[in-house]
Every structure is written in structure tokens, then in C-alpha cells.
C-alpha positions as CSV (number, residue, x, y, z in Angstrom):
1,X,-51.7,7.3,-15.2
2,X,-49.5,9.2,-17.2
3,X,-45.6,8.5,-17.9
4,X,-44.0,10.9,-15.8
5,X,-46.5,10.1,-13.0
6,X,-45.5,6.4,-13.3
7,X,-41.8,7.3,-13.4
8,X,-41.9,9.3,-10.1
9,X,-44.3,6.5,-8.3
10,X,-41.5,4.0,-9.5
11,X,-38.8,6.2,-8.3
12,X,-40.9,6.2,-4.6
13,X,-41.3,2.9,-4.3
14,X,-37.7,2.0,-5.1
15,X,-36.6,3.8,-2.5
16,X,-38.8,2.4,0.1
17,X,-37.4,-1.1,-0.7
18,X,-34.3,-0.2,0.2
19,X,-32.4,0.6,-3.1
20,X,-29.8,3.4,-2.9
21,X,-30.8,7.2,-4.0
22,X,-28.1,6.7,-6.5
23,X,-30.1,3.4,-7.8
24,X,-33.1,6.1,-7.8
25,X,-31.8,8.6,-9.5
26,X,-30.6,6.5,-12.8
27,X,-34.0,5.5,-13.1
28,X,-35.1,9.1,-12.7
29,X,-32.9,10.1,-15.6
30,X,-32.7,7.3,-17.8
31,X,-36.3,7.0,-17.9
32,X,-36.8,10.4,-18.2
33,X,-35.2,10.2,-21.8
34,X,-38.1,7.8,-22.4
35,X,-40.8,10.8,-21.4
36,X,-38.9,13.4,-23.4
37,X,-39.1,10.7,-26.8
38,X,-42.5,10.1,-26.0
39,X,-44.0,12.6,-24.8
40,X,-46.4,12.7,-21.2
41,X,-48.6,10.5,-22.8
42,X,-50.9,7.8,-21.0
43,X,-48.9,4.7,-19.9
44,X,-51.6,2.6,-21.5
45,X,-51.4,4.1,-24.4
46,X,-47.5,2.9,-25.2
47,X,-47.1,-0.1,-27.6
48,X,-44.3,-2.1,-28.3
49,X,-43.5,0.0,-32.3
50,X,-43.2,3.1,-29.3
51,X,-40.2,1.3,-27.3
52,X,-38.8,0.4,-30.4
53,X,-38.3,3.3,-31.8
54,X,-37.0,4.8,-29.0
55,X,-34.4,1.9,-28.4
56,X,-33.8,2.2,-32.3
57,X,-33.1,5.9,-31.1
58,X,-30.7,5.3,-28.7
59,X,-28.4,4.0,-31.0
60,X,-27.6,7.2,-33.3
61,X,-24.7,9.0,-33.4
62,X,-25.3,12.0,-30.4
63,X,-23.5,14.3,-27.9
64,X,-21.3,12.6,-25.2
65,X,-20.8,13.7,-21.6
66,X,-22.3,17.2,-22.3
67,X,-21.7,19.0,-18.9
68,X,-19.8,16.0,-17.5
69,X,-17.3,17.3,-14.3
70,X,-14.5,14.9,-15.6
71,X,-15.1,13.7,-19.4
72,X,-14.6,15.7,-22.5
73,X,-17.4,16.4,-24.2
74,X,-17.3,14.4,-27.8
75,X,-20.3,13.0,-30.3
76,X,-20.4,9.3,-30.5
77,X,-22.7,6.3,-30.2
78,X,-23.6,5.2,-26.7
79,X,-21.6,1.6,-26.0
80,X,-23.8,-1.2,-26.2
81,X,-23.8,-1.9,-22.1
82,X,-25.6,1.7,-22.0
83,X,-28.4,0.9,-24.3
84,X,-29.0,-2.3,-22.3
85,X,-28.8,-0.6,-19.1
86,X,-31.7,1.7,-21.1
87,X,-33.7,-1.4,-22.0
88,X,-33.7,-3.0,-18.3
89,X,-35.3,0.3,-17.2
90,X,-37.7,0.3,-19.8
91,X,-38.6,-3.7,-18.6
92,X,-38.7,-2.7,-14.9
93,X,-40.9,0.2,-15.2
94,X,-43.6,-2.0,-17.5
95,X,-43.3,-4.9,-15.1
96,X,-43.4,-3.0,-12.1
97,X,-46.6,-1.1,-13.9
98,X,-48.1,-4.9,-14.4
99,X,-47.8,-5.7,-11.0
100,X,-49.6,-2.6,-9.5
101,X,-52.3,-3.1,-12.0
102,X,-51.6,-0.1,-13.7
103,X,-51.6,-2.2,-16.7
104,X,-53.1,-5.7,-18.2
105,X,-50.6,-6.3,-21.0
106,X,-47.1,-5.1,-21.2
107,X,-45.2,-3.4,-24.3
108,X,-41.9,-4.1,-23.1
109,X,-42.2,-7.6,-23.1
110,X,-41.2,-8.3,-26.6
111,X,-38.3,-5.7,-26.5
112,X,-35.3,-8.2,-26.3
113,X,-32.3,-7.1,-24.4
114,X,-29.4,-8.2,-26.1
115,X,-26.4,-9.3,-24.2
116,X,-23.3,-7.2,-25.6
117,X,-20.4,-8.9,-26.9
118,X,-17.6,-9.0,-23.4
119,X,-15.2,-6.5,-23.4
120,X,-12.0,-6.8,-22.4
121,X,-11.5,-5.6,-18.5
122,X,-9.5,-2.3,-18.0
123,X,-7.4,-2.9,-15.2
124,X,-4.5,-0.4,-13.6
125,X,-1.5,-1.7,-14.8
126,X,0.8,-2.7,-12.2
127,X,3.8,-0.3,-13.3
128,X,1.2,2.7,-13.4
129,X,-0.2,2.0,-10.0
130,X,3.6,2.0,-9.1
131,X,3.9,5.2,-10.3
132,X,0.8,6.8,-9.4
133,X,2.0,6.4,-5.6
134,X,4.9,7.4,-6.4
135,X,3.4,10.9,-7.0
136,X,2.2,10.7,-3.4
137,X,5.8,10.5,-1.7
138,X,7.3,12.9,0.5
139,X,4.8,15.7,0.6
140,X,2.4,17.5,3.0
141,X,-1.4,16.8,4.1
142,X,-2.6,16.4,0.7
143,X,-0.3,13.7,-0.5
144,X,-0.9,11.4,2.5
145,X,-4.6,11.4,2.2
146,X,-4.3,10.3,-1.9
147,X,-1.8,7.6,-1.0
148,X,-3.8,6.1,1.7
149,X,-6.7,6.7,-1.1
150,X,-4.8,5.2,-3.7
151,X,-3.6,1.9,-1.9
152,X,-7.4,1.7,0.0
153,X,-8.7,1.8,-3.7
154,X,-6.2,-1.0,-4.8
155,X,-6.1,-3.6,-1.6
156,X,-9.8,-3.9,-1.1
157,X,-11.0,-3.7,-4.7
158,X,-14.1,-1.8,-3.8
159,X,-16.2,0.5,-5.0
160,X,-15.3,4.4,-5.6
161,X,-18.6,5.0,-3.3
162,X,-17.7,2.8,-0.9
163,X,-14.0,4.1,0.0
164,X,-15.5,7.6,-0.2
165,X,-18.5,7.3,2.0
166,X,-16.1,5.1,5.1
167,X,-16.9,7.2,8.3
168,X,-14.1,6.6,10.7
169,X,-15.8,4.3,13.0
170,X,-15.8,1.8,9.9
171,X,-12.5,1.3,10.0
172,X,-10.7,-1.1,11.7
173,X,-6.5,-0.8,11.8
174,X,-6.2,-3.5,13.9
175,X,-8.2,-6.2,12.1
176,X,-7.4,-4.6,8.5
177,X,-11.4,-4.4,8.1
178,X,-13.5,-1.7,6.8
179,X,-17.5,-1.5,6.7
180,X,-18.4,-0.2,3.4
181,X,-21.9,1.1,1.9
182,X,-22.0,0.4,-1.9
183,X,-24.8,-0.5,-4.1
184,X,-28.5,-0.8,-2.8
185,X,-27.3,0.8,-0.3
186,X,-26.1,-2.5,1.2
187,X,-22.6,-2.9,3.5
188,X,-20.6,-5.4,3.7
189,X,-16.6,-5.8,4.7
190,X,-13.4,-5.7,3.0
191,X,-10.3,-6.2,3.8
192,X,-6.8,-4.4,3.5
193,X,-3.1,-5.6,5.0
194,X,-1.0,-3.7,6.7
195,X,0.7,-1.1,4.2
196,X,-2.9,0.1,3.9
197,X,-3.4,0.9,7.2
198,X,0.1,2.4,7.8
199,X,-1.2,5.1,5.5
200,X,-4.4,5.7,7.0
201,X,-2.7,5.7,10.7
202,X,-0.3,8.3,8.5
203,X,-3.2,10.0,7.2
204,X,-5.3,10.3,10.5
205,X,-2.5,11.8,12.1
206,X,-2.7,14.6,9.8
207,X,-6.5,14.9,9.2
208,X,-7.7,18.4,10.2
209,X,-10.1,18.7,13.4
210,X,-13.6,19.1,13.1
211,X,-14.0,17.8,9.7
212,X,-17.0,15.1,10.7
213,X,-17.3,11.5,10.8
214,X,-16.0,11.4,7.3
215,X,-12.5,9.2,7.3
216,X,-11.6,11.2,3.6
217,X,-12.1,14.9,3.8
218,X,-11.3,17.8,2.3
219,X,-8.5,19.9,3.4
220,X,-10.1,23.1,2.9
221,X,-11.1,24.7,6.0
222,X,-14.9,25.4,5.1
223,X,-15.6,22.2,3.4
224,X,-16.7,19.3,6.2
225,X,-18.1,16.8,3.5
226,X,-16.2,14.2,2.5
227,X,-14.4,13.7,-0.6
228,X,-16.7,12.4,-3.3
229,X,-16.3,9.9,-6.0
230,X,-16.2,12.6,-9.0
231,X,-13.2,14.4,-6.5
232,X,-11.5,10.7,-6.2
233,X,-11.8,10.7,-10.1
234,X,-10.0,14.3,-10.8
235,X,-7.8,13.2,-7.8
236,X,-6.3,10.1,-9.4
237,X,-6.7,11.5,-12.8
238,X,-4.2,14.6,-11.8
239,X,-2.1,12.1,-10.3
240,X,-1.7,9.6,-13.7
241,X,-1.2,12.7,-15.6
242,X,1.7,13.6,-13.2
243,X,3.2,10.2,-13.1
244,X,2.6,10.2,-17.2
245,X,0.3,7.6,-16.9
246,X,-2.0,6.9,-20.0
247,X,-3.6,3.9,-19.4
248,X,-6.8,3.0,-17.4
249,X,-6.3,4.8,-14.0
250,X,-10.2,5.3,-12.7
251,X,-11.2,4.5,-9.8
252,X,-12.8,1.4,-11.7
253,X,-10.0,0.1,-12.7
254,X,-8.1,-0.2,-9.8
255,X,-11.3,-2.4,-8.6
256,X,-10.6,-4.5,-12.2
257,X,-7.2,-4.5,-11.0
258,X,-7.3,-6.1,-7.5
259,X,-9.7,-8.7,-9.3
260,X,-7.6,-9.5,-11.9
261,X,-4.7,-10.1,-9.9
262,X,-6.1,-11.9,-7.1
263,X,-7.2,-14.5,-10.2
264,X,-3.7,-14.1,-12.2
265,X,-2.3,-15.2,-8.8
266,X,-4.8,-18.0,-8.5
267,X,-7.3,-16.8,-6.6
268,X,-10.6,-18.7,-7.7
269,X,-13.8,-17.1,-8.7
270,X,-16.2,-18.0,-5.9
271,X,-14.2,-15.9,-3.3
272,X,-13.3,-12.9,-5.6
273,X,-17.0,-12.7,-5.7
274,X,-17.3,-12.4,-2.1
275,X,-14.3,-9.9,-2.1
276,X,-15.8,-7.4,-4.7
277,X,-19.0,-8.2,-3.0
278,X,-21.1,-9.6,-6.1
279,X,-24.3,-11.2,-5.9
280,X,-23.4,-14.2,-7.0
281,X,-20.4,-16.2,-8.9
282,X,-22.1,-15.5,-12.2
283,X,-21.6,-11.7,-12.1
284,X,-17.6,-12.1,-11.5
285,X,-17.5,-14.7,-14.2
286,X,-18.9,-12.6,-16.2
287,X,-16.6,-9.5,-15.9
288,X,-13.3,-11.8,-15.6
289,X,-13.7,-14.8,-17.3
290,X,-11.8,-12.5,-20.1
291,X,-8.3,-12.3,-19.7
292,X,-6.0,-10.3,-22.1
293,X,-3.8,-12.9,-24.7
294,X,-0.8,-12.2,-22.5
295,X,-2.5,-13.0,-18.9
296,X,-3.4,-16.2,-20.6
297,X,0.0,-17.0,-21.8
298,X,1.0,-16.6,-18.4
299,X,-1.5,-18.5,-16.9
300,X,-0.9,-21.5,-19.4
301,X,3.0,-21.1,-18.9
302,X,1.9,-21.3,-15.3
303,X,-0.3,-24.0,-15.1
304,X,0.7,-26.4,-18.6
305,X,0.7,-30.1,-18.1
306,X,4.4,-29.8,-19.9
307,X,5.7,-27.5,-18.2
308,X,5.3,-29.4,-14.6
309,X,6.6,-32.9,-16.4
310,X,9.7,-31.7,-18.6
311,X,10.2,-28.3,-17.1
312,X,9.2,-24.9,-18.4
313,X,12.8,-24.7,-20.4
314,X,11.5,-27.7,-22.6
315,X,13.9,-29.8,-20.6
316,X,13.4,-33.4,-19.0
317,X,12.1,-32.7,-15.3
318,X,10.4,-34.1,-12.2
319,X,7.5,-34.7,-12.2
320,X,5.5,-31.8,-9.8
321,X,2.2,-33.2,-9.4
């Protein structure tokens, strides 16, 4: 079996065990890099000094977001969560090889994957969320459908591929529910109060006719999909630029955003993990364990054993057990 053969049998079977085509597709690409270093050569054929070098590869300097819809293009090394995400395709392919027989020893097994150092989460800043709806007030069609975007994106913390594919039957005004399709293409609930679903009632009063079962749709008359994720990025990246926004304002971070204030406001892990809809606990711990040095003063000025006994002036207090 050759390498591009194996890639594509991979590719099949994902997607019979239920994965999402967008799940697909990054193994289509990413290990098509692989094929391109290496050549079509047999799968048997690649050793461990092969995977190396292409790993070894992957961190020169190269050409960022060539053709990208919404970054500028720029040379630079690839962050360190990239090359891992490179690495685990590289290990899932070899394993998955193994266990069709394909293969009796496997070359990936002494790449190590390196956890990279945590980063520090890029969350919406309150202010700029502020004034990102801000650019949304008092205007026609358009302006409705980003603000009930814009606060959907912020009070349920989900995905950018989960607001965008909501059909209209998954979403219930009443309950503050909506039935979401994320990654793997598994659903699951999340919740919004009733701002929220003021500007959806807002927006569906509005909606065009005949535009689908899509709940977010384009206004243009011959366009009945319904927005996509790289639309919701230009969409909110108009809007920062309008409000003069210049930090993080992706889609992303308003999902970093609702997590890091449901925990700043003492929400505990175990539930925000259920909220964003993570695997398990370990996932969110590992994305917000991290706060910024000022969310931790804040948190210790909130919680300090000193502050409750003397008072957070320094003074003599009760005791607030």
C-alpha cells in the first residue's frame, strides 16, 4: 500500500465512524504534506529518520496563510500547537495502519509529541465586546442578525460551527436552549438567557422568506445557505474594526471569553466543561487553568483569607466564614 492510498483509506474510514467531514478533511491535508515530503512511496517502506525529518521540517521558517479568506499572508514558523496537531496525524495514521495489518512495526512510535508550553487564553475583553454590539444598534436587517450573532457567540460559549450551522427548529426561545452540531459531528445543548433570545425573536422577525431551515442566513436574495464560520469571522472582524477594537475579537475568543468569565465569577471547572461541551474536565483545565497576572489578583483579592478576617481595606473586620 502506498502513502496516498493509505491516507484516503484513513480518510474513509474516519468518516464511517462518525467523525465530522471537517475532522476528515484536516487529516486529508495535513497528511497530505506528509506525501508531498515523502513522496508516494510504499507505507512500509517509512522509518522513523523519515518522520523526523519531516517533523524537523515543519519547524522552518515558511509562508503563512497563503490564500487564506481572512489572514494576511506573512512568513513565519508554525506555533508549536500546529506541529503537534502534525505529529498526532502522523501517530493516528501509523496506528490505524497497525491495526488493519497494513503494517508489523510502526515508525511513528518513537516520534515523541511534545506538549507545548500553555499559552495564555485570548479572550474578548469585556469593553470590546461592549463595543462591538454597540456597532449593531439602531440599523436595518443586517445589524440585527450580527447582534443576535454577536451575543449567541458570547452567552453560550460555543463553537463558531455550531452557532452557524443552528437550523431554526434547534432553537428554543422559550427554554433559552439551542441544539448545536460541533465537533465529530456530535450535538449537544447550550444555553442562552433572555437578552439572547430577544435578538433572535428581533432577528426572525426580520429574516427574509424562503431562505431554508438555516436560523443565520444571508441577506442576499440568491444566496439560501447559511452564513458560514469564515463569513462570522469577516463579520465580527468588520465590526472590531468599526468599534476600533484591536484586541482578540474571533469568534474563538468570545468562546475563551464566556469561559473565562463564568470561572472569574466562580464558576468551577467541572461544569464549564459541560458548558463548552469538552470531553472531559482535563481538556478545560487545560485551556483555563491559566489566568492573566491581573484575573489572579482579582481572584486572590476575592477569595484571600485576610481579606474575609480584617477586611479588604486592611482594616479589623468580621469574620465572613
Amino acid at each position: 500500500m502506498r502513502l496516498s492510498q493509505a491516507i484516503e483509506a484513513l480518510c474513509v474510514a474516519t468518516r464511517v465512524d462518525g467523525r465530522s467531514p471537517r475532522t476528515v478533511d484536516s487529516y486529508r491535508e495535513k497528511l497530505g504534506y506528509l506525501r508531498s515530503f515523502l513522496g508516494d512511496v510504499p507505507v512500509d517502506a517509512i522509518t522513523v529518520d523519515d518522520l523526523r525529518r519531516f517533523v524537523a521540517s515543519l519547524l522552518d521558517e515558511r509562508t503563512l496563510y497563503a490564500g487564506h479568506p481572512t489572514r494576511q499572508q506573512r512568513t513565519g514558523h508554525l506555533s508549536p500547537f500546529t506541529v503537534q496537531s502534525y505529529m498526532r496525524h502522523i501517530k493516528r495514521l501509523f496506528s490505524w495502519l497497525m491495526e488493519e495489518g497494513h503494517l508489523t512495526t510502526n515508525p511513528a512510535e518513537r516520534i515523541k509529541v511534545h506538549k507545548p508550553a500553555q499559552r495564555e487564553v485570548k479572550a474578548i475583553a469585556p469593553d470590546d465586546l461592549l463595543a462591538i454590539l454597540a456597532t449593531t444598534v439602531g440599523g436595518g436587517p443586517i445589524d440585527i442578525r450580527d447582534r443576535a450573532l454577536v451575543l449567541l457567540l458570547a452567552d453560550t460559549g460555543a463553537r463558531a460551527g455550531g452557532i452557524c450551522g443552528l437550523r431554526l427548529g434547534d432553537v428554543d426561545l422559550e427554554e433559552g436552549t439551542a441544539r448545536v452540531t460541533e465537533k465529530g459531528a456530535r450535538f449537544r445543548f447550550v444555553y442562552f438567557t433572555e437578552p439572547t433570545a430577544q435578538a433572535i425573536r428581533e432577528w426572525l422577525d426580520v429574516r427574509p422568506v424562503g431562505k431554508g431551515a438555516w436560523l443565520f442566513t444571508s441577506l442576499r436574495d440568491f444566496d439560501e445557505d447559511g452564513i458560514s464560520p469564515n463569513s462570522l469571522r469577516t463579520m465580527l472582524k468588520r465590526r472590531a474594526a468599526q468599534a476600533g477594537v484591536t484586541g482578540p475579537c474571533g469568534p474563538h475568543s468570545f468562546r475563551h471569553g464566556f469561559a473565562v468569565s463564568y470561572l472569574m465569577d466562580g464558576g468551577d471547572l467541572a461544569s464549564l466543561a459541560d458548558l463548552l461541551g469538552h470531553s472531559s474536565v482535563m481538556v478545560t483545565q487545560q485551556f483555563y487553568s491559566v489566568f492573566t497576572r491581573e484575573q489572579l489578583r482579582q481572584k486572590h483579592a476575592r477569595h484571600s483569607p485576610v481579606a474575609r478576617m480584617l477586611g479588604g481595606n486592611g482594616q479589623d473586620g468580621e469574620n465572613k466564614n
